[in-house]
TORKOLBA-71934 format. One record per residue (C-alpha): residue number from 1; x, y, z; chain; residue in three letters. Coordinates in Angstrom, 1 decimal, padded with zeros to 4 digits. Layout:
! residues N
+-----+--------+--------+--------+--------+---------+
| num |   east |  north |     up | cadena | residuo |
+-----+--------+--------+--------+--------+---------+
| NUM |      X |      Y |      Z |      A |     ALA |
...
+-----+--------+--------+--------+--------+---------+
! end
This chain:
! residues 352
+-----+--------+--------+--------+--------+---------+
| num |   east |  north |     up | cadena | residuo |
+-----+--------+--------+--------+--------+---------+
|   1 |  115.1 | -013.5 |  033.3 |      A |     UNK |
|   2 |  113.4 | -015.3 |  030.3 |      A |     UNK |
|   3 |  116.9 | -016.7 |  029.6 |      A |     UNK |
|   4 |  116.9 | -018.3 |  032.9 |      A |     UNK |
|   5 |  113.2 | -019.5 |  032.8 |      A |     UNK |
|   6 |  114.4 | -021.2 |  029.4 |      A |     UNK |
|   7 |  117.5 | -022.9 |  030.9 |      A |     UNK |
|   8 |  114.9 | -024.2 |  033.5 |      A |     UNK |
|   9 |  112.0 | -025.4 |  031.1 |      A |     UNK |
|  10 |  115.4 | -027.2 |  028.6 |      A |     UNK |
|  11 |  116.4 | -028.5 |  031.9 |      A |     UNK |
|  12 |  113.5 | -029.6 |  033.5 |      A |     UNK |
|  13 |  113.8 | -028.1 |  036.2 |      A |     UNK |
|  14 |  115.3 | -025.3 |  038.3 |      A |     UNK |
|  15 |  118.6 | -026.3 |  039.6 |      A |     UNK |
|  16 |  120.3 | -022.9 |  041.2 |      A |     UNK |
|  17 |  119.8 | -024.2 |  044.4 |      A |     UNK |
|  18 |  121.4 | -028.0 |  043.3 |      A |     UNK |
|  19 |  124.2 | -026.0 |  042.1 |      A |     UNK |
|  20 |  124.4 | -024.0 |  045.4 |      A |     UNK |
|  21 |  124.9 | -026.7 |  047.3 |      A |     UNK |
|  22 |  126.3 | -029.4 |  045.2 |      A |     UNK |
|  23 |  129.4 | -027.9 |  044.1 |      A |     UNK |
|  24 |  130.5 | -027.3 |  047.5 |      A |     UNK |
|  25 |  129.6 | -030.5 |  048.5 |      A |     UNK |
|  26 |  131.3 | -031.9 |  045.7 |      A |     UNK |
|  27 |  134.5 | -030.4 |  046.4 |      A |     UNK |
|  28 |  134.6 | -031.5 |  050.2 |      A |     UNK |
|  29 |  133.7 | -034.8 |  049.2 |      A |     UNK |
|  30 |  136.5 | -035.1 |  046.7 |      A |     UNK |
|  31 |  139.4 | -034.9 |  048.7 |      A |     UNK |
|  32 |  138.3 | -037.8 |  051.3 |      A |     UNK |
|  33 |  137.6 | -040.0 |  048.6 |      A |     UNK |
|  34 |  139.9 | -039.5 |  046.2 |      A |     UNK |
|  35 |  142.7 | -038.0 |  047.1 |      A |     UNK |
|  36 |  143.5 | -039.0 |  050.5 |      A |     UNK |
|  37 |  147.0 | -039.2 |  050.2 |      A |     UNK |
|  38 |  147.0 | -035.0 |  050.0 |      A |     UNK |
|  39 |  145.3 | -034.4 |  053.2 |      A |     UNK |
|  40 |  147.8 | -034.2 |  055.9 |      A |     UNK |
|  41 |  146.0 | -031.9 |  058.2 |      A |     UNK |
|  42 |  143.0 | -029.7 |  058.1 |      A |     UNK |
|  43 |  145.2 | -026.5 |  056.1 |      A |     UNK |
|  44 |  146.1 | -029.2 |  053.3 |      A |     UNK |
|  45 |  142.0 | -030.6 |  053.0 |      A |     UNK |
|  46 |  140.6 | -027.0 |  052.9 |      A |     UNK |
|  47 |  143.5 | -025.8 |  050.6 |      A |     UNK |
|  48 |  142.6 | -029.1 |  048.6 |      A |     UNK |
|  49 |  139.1 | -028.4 |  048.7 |      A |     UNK |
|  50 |  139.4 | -024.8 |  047.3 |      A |     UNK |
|  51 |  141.5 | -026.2 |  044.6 |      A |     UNK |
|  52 |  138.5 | -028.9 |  044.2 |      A |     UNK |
|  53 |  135.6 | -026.5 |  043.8 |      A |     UNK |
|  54 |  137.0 | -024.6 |  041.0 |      A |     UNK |
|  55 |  137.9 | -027.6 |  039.2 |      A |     UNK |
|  56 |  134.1 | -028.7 |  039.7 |      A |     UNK |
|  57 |  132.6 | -025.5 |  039.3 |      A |     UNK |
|  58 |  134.3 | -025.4 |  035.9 |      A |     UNK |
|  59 |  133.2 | -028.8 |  034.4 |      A |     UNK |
|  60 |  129.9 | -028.3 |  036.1 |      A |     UNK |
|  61 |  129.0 | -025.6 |  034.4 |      A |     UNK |
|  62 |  130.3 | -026.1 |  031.3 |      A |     UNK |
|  63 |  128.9 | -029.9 |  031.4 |      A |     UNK |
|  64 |  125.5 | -028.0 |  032.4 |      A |     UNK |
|  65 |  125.8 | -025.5 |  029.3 |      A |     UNK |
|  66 |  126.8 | -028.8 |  027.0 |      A |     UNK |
|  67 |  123.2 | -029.9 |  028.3 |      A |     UNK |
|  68 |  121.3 | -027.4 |  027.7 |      A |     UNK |
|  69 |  122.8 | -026.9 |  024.3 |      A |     UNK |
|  70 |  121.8 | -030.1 |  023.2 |      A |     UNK |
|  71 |  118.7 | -030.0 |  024.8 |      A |     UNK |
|  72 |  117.5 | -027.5 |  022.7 |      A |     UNK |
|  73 |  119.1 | -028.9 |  019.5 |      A |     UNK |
|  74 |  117.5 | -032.3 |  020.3 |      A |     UNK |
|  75 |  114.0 | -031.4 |  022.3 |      A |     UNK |
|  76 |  112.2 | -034.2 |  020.7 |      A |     UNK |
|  77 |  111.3 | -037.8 |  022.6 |      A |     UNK |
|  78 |  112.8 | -039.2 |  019.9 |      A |     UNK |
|  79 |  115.8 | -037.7 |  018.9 |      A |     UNK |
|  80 |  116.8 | -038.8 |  022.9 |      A |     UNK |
|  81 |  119.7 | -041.6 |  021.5 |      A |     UNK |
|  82 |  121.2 | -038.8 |  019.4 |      A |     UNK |
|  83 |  121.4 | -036.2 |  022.2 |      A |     UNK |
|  84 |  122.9 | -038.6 |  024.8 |      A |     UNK |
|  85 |  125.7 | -039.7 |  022.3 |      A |     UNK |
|  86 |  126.3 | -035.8 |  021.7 |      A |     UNK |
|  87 |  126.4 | -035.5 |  025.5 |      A |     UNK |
|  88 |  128.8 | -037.8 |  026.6 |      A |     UNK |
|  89 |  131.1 | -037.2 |  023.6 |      A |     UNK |
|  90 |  131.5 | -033.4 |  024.1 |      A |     UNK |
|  91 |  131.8 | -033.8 |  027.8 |      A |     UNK |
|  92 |  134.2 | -036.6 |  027.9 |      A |     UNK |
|  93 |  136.2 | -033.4 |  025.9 |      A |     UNK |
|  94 |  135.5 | -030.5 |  027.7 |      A |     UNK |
|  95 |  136.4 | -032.7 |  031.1 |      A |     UNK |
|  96 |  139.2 | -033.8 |  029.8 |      A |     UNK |
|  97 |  140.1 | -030.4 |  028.7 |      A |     UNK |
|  98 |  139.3 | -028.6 |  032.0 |      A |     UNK |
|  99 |  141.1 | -031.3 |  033.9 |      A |     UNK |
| 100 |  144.2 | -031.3 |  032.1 |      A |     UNK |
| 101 |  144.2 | -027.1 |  032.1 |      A |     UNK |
| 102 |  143.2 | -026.9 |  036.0 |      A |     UNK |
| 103 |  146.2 | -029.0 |  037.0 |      A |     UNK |
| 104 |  148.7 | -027.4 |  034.8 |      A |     UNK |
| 105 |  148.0 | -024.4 |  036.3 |      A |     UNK |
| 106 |  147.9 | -025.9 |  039.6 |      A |     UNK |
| 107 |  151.5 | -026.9 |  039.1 |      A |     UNK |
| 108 |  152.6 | -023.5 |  037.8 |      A |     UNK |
| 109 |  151.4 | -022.1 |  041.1 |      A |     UNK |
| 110 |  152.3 | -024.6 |  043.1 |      A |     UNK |
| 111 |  156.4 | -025.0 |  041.8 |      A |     UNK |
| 112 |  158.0 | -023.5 |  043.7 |      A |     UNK |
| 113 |  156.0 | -024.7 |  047.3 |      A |     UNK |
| 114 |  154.7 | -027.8 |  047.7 |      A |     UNK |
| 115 |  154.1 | -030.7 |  044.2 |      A |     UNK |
| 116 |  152.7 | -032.9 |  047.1 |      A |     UNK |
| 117 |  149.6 | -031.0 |  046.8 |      A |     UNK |
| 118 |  148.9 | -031.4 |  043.5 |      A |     UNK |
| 119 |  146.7 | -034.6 |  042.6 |      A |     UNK |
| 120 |  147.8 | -037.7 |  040.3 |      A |     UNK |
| 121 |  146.5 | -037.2 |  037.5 |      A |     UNK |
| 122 |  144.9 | -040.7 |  036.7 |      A |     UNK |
| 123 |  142.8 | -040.1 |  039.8 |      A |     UNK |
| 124 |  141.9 | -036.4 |  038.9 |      A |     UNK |
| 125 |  140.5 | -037.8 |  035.3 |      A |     UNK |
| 126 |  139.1 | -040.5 |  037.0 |      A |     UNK |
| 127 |  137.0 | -038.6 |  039.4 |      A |     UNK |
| 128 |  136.0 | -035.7 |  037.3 |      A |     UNK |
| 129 |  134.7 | -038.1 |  035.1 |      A |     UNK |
| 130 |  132.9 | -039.9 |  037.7 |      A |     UNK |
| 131 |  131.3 | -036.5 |  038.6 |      A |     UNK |
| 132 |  130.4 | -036.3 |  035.6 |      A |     UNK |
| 133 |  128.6 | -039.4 |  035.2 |      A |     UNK |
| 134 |  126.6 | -038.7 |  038.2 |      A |     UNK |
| 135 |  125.6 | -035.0 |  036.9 |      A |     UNK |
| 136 |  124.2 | -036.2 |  033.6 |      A |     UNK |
| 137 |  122.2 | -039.0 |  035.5 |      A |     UNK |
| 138 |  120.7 | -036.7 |  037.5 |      A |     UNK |
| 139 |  120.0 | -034.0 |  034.8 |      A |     UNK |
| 140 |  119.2 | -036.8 |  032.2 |      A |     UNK |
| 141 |  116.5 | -038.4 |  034.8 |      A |     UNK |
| 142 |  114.9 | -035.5 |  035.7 |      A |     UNK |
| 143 |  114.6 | -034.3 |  032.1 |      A |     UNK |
| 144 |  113.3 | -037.6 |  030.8 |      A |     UNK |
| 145 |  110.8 | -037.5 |  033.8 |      A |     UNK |
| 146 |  109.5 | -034.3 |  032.8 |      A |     UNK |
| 147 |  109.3 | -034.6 |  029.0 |      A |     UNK |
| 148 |  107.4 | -037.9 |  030.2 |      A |     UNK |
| 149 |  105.3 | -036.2 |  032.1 |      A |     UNK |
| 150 |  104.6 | -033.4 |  029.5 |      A |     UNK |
| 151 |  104.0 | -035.9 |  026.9 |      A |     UNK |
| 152 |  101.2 | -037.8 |  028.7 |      A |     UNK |
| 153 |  100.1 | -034.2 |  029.2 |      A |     UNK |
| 154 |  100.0 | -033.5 |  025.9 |      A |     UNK |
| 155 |  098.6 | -037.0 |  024.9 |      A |     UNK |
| 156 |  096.0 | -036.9 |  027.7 |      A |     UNK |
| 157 |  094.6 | -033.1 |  026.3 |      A |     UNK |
| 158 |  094.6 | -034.4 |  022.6 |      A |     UNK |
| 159 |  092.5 | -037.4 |  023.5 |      A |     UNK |
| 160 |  090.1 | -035.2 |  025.3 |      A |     UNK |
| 161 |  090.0 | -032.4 |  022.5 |      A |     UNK |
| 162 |  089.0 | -035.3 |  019.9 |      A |     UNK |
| 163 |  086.3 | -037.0 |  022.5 |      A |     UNK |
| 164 |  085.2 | -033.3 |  022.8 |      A |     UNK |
| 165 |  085.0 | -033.1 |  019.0 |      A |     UNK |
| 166 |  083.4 | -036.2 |  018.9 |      A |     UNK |
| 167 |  080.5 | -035.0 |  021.0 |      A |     UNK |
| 168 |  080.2 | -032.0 |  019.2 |      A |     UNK |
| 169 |  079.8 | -033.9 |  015.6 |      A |     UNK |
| 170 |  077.0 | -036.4 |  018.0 |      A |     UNK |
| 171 |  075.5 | -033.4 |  019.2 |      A |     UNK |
| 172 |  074.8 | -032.0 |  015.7 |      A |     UNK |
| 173 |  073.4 | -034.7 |  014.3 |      A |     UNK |
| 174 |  070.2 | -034.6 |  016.7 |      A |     UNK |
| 175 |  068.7 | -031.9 |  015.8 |      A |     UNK |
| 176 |  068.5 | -031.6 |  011.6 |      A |     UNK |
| 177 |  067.5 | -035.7 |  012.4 |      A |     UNK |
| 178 |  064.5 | -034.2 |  014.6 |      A |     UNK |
| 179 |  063.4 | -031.5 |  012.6 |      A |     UNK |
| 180 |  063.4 | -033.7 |  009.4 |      A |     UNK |
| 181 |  061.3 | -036.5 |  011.3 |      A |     UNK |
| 182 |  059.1 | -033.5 |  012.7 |      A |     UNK |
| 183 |  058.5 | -031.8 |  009.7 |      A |     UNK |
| 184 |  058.0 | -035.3 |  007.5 |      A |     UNK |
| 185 |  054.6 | -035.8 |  009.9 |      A |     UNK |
| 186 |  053.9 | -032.7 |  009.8 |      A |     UNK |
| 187 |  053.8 | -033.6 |  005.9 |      A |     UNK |
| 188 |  051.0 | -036.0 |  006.6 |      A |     UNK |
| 189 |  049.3 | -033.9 |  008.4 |      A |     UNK |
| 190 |  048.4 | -030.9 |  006.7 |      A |     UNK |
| 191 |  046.3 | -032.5 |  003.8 |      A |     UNK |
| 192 |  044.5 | -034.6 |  006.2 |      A |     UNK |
| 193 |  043.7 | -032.8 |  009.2 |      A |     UNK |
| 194 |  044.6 | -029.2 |  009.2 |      A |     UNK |
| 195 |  043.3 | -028.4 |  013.1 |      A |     UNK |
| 196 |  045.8 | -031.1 |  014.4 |      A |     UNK |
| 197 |  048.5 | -029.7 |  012.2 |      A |     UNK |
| 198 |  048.2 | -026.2 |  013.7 |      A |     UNK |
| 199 |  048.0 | -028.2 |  017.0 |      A |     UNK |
| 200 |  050.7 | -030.3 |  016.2 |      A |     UNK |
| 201 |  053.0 | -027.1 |  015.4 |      A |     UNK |
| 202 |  052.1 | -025.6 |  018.6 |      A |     UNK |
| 203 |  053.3 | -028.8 |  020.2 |      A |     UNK |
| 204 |  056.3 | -028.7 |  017.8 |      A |     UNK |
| 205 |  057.6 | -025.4 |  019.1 |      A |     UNK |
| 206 |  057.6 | -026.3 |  022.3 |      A |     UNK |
| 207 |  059.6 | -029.5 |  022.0 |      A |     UNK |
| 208 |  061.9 | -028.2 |  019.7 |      A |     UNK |
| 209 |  062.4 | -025.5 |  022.4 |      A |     UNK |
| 210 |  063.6 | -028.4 |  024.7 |      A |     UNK |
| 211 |  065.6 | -029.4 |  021.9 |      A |     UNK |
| 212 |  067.7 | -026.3 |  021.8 |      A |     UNK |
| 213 |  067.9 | -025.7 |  025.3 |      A |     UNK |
| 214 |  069.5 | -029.6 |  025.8 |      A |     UNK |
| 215 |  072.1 | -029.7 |  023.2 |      A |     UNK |
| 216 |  074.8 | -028.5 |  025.0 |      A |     UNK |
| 217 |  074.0 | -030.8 |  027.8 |      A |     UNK |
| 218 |  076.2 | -034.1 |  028.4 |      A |     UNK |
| 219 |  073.5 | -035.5 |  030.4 |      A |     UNK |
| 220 |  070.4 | -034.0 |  032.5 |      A |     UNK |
| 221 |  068.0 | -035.6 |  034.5 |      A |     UNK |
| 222 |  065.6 | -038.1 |  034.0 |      A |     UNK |
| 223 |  062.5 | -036.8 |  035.3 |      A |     UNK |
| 224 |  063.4 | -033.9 |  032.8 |      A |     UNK |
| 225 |  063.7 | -036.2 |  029.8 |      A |     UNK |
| 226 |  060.2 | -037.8 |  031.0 |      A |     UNK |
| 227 |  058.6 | -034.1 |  031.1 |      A |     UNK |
| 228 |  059.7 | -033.8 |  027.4 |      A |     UNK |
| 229 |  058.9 | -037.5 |  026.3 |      A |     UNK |
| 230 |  055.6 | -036.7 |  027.3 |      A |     UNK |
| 231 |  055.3 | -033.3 |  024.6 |      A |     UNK |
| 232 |  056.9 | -035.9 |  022.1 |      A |     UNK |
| 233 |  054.2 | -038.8 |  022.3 |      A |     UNK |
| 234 |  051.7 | -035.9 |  022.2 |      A |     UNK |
| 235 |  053.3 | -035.2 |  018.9 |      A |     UNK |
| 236 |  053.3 | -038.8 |  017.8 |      A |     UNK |
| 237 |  049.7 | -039.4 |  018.8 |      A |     UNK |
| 238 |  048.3 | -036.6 |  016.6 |      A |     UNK |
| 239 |  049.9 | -038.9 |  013.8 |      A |     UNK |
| 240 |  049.3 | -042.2 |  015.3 |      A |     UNK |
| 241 |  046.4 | -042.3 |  017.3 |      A |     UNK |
| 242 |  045.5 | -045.4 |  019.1 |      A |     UNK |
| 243 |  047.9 | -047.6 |  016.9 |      A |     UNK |
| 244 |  050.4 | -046.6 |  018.9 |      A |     UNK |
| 245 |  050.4 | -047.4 |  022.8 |      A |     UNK |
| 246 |  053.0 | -045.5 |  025.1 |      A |     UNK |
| 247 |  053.3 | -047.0 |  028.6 |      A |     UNK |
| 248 |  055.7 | -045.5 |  031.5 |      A |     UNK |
| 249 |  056.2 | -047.5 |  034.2 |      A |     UNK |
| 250 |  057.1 | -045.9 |  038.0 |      A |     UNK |
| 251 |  060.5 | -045.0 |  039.0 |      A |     UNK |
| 252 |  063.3 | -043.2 |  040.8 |      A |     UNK |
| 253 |  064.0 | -040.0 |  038.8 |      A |     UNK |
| 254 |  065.4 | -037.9 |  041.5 |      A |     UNK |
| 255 |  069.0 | -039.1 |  041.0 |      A |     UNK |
| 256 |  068.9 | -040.3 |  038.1 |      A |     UNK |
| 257 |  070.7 | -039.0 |  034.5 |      A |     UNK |
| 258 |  070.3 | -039.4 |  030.9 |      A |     UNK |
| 259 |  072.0 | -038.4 |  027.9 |      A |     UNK |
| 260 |  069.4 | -035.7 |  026.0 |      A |     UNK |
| 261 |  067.0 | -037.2 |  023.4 |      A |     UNK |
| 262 |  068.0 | -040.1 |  024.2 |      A |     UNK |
| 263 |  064.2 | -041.6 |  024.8 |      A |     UNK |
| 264 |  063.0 | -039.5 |  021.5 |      A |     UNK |
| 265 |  065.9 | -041.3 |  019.6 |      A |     UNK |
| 266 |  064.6 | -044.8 |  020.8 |      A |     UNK |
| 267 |  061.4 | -044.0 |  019.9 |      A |     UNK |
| 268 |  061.8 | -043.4 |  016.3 |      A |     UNK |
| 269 |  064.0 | -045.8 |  015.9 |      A |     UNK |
| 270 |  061.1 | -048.2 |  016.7 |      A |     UNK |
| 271 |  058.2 | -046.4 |  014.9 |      A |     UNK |
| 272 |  061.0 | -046.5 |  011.3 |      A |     UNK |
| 273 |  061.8 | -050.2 |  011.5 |      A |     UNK |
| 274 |  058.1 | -051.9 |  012.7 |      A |     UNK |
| 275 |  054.7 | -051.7 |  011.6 |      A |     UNK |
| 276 |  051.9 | -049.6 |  012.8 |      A |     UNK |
| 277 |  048.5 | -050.0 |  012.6 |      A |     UNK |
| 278 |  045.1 | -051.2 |  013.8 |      A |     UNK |
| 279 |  045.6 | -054.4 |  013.6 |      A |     UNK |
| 280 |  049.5 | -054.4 |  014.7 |      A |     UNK |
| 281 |  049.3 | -051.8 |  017.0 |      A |     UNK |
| 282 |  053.3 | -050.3 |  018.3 |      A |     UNK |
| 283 |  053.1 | -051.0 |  022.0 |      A |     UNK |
| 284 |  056.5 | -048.7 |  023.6 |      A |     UNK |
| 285 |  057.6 | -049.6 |  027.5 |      A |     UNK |
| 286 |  060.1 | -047.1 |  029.5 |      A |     UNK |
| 287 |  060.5 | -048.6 |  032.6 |      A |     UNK |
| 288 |  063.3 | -049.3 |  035.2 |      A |     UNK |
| 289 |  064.7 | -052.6 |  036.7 |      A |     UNK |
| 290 |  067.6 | -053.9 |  038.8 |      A |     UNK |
| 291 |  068.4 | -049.8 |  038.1 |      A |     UNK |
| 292 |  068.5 | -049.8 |  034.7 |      A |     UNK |
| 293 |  066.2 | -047.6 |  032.3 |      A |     UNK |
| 294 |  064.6 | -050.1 |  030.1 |      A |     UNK |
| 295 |  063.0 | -049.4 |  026.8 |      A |     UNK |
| 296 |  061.4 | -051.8 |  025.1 |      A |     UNK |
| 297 |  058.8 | -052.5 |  022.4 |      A |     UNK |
| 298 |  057.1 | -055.1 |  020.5 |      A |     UNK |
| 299 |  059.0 | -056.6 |  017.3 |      A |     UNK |
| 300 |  057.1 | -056.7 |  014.0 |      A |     UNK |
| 301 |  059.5 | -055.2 |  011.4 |      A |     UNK |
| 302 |  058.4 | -053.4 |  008.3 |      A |     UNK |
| 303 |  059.3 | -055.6 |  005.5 |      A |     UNK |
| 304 |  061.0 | -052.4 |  003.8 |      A |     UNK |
| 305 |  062.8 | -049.6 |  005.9 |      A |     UNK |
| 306 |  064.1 | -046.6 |  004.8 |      A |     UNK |
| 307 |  067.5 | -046.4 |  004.4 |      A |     UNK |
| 308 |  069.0 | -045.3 |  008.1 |      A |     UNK |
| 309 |  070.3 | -041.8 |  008.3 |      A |     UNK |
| 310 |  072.8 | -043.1 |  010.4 |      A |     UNK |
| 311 |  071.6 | -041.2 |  013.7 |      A |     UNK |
| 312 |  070.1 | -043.8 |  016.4 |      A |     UNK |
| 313 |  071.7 | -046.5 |  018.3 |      A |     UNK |
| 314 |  075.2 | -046.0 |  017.3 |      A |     UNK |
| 315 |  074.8 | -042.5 |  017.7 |      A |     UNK |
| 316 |  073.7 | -043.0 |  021.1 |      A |     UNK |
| 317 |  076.2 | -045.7 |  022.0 |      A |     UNK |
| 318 |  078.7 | -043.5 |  021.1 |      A |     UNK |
| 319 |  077.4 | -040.4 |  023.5 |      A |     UNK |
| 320 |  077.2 | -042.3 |  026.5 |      A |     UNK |
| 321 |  080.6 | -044.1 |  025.3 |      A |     UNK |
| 322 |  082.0 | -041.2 |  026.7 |      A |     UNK |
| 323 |  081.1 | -041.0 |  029.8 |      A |     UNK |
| 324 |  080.4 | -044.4 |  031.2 |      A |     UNK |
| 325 |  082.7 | -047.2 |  030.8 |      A |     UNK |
| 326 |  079.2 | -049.7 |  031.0 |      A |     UNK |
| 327 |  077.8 | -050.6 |  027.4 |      A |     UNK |
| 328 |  074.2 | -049.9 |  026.1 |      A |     UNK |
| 329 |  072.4 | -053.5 |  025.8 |      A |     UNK |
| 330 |  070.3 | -054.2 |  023.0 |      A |     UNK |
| 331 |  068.4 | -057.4 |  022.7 |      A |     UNK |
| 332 |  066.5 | -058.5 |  020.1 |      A |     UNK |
| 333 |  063.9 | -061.7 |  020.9 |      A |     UNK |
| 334 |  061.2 | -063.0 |  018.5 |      A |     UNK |
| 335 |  058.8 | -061.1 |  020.5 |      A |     UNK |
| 336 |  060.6 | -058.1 |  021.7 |      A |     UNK |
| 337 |  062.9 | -055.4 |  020.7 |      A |     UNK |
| 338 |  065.1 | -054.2 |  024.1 |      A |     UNK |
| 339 |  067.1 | -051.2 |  024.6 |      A |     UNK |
| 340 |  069.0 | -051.4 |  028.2 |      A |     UNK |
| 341 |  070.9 | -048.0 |  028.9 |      A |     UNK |
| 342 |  073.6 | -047.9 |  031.7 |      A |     UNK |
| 343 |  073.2 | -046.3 |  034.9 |      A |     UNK |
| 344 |  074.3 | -042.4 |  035.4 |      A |     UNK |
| 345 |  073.9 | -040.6 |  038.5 |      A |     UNK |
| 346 |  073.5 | -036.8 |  038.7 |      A |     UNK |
| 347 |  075.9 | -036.4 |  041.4 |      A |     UNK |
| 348 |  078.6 | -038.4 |  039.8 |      A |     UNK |
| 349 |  078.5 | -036.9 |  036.4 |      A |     UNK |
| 350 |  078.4 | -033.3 |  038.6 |      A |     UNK |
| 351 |  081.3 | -034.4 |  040.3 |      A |     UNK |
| 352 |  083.3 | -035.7 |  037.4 |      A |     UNK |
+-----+--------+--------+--------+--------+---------+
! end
């Protein structure tokens, strides 16, 4: 049985059935188109036709063993130029051979009756090679086909491993970023105002519980990223103070999807690169327009930045990179720093 299931998979496919019905069919087909001058009445074309199917069960089958012989000795995509030339040089011989030791030993039998029955022998080679021809098409096609097919497979499942490998590494990268970012204002904090530091660690918790919970999402809803944003700013304010204004404009969060942290992300990116203070106060939008979730904030870079840790835009780029074709816009004006993310719905990404 696994014998059988092997022959199939080297094969591409199961063909008991083709072989059921072909080799009959092959051997009533014969007679009317090649030897015609045989046929004399319906005894000679079933007498013919008998003499037929063994002569194509035998180079059937032992064409079909040549196949799957090589098959297995040549599986790869590649190595397909090396198995054909094997194919049709061994079963140009084995033909050859069966055809020549089927009518000798139709003539032994047939000596002493009738030699009218026996077929020229140009036009025996000639058709069993023409059989021939059209088996290893058939097997050669549907074999290509399927290793095709399995290949894509196989192509398709390896791109999808890596994107999923990808995301992983993306995913990782959020939360030591956070924590670091967390714990450096908490830094600031302790010598200078213990109460909001115990404050601030209470809000901690909680956001970092969010955190946690959201890794392993690929996207979740808006109004759920809003809820969270508003811990965060809480955070940020107990730092900040008045220096820096958050503003959230109205819009439609019921259907709407985001990739996690992605708002928390945008936001430090725009508290490390401009300056805060008093006088230059950080003024952050998150709004909507023509459908798009907007973030935006006023531009007045720091004239020294830390060096990037190389989490923030590219890293979310490349998160929703996979799973919108649409890119993240960023536009940077005199005024105005600009963050435009692409549209998700909840149902499609569901869906998908």
């Amino acid at each position: 049985m696994n014998m059988k299931k092997k022959d199939c998979t080297l094969l591409g496919f199961d063909d008991r059935l083709f072989r059921l019905i072909g080799m009959p069919v092959v051997a009533m087909l014969m007679p009317v188109l090649f030897f015609r001058e045989l046929i004399h009445d319906s005894e000679s074309y079933w007498r013919t036709t008998a003499f037929g199917l063994i002569h194509t069960a035998a180079v059937w089958q032992g064409v079909r063993a040549i196949f799957i012989y090589l098959s297995k000795r040549f599986p790869g995509w590649k190595e397909w130029k090396t198995r054909m030339k094997w194919i049709v040089v061994l079963s140009v011989i084995y033909t050859g051979s069966v055809c020549t030791l089927v009518n000798a030993v139709g003539r032994l039998f047939s000596i002493e009756s009738d030699l009218s029955l026996i077929p020229d022998p140009i036009a025996a080679y000639g058709a069993s090679y023409l059989m021939v021809l059209a088996l290893g098409a058939v097997y050669e096609s549907i074999r290509f086909f399927q290793l095709w097919k399995t290949t894509a497979l196989e192509k398709e499942n390896l791109e999808r491993a890596h994107l999923a490998s990808q995301l992983e590494g993306l995913r990782n990268q959020v939360n030591p970023h956070f924590l670091f970012n967390s714990l450096n204002t908490l830094t600031y904090l302790i010598p200078e105002a213990p109460d909001k530091a115990v404050r601030f660690v209470q809000q901690l918790s909680k956001v970092y519980r969010y955190v946690l919970e959201s890794r392993d999402d690929r996207v979740i809803p808006l109004q759920t990223e809003l809820e969270f944003l508003q811990s965060y700013i809480f955070l940020l304010r107990e730092r900040f103070g008045d220096n820096l204004q958050v503003e959230i404009g109205k819009m439609d969060q019921r259907s709407t999807a985001i990739v996690p942290l992605t708002l928390q992300m945008l936001f430090e990116n725009a508290i490390k690169h401009n300056v805060i203070s008093t006088q230059n106060p950080l003024k952050i939008e998150v709004f909507m327009e023509n459908g798009h979730l907007i973030v935006r904030n006023n531009l007045q870079k720091k004239n020294q930045v830390m060096d990037s840790t190389g989490v923030g835009l590219q890293n979310i780029r490349d998160r929703y990179r996979m799973l919108t074709d649409q890119e993240i816009e960023v536009i940077a004006s005199q005024q105005y720093f600009t963050v435009i993310l692409p549209d998700i719905e909840i149902y499609q990404e569901k869906a998908a």
